[in-house]
C-alpha positions in Angstrom: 0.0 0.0 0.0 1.2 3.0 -1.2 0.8 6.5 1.2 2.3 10.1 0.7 5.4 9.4 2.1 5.5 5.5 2.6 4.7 2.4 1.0 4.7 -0.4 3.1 4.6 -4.3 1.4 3.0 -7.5 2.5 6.5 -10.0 3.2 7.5 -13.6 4.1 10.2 -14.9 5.7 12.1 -18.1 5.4 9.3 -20.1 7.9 6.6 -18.8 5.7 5.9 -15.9 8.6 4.6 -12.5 7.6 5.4 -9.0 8.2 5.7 -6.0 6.5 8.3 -4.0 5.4 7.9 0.0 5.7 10.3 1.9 2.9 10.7 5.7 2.3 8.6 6.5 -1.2 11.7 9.2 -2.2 14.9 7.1 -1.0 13.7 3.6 -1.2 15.3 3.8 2.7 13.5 1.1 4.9 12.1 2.7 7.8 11.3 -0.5 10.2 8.8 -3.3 9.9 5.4 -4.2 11.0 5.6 -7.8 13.0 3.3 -9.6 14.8 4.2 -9.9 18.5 3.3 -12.9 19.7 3.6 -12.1 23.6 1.4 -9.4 23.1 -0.5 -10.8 20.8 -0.8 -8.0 18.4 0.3 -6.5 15.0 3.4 -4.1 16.2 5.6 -1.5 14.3 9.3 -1.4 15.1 11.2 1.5 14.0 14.4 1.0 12.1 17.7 2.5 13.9 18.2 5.9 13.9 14.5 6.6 11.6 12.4 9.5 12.9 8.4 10.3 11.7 6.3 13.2 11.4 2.6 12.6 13.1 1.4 12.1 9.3 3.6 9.4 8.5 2.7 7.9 12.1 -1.0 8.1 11.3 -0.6 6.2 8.0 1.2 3.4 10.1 -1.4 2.9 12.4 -4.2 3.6 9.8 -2.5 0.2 7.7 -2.1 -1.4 11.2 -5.7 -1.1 12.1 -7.5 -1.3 8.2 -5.1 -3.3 5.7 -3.8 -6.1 7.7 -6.2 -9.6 8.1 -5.6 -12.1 9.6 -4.3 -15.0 8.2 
């Protein structure tokens, strides 16, 4: 899904997981990833190092958190 300043991509690792992976739509930078946590049992986003977000870009995280990802 595609946002003003992020696009963020449905991914699978080696175990057949999935997560996604948040990238900057100018620099192709990736920002962090969207994971499931199992402890808390819960979709979470973890920043990559040293990244920093304007509320905008924030709300567009949480508005993919809460809208575009099912359960699978």
């Amino acid at each position: 899904m595609k946002y003003k300043y992020i696009e963020i991509t449905k991914e699978k690792d080696f175990f057949g997981d999935i997560w996604y992976l948040i990238k900057n739509n100018k620099s192709g930078k990736r920002l962090g990833t969207i994971d499931y946590e199992e402890r808390w049992k819960q979709w979470v986003f973890m920043p990559g190092r040293g990244c920093i977000f304007s509320w905008d870009c924030l709300r567009d995280i949480i508005d993919f958190i809460k809208n575009h990802i099912t359960e699978e």
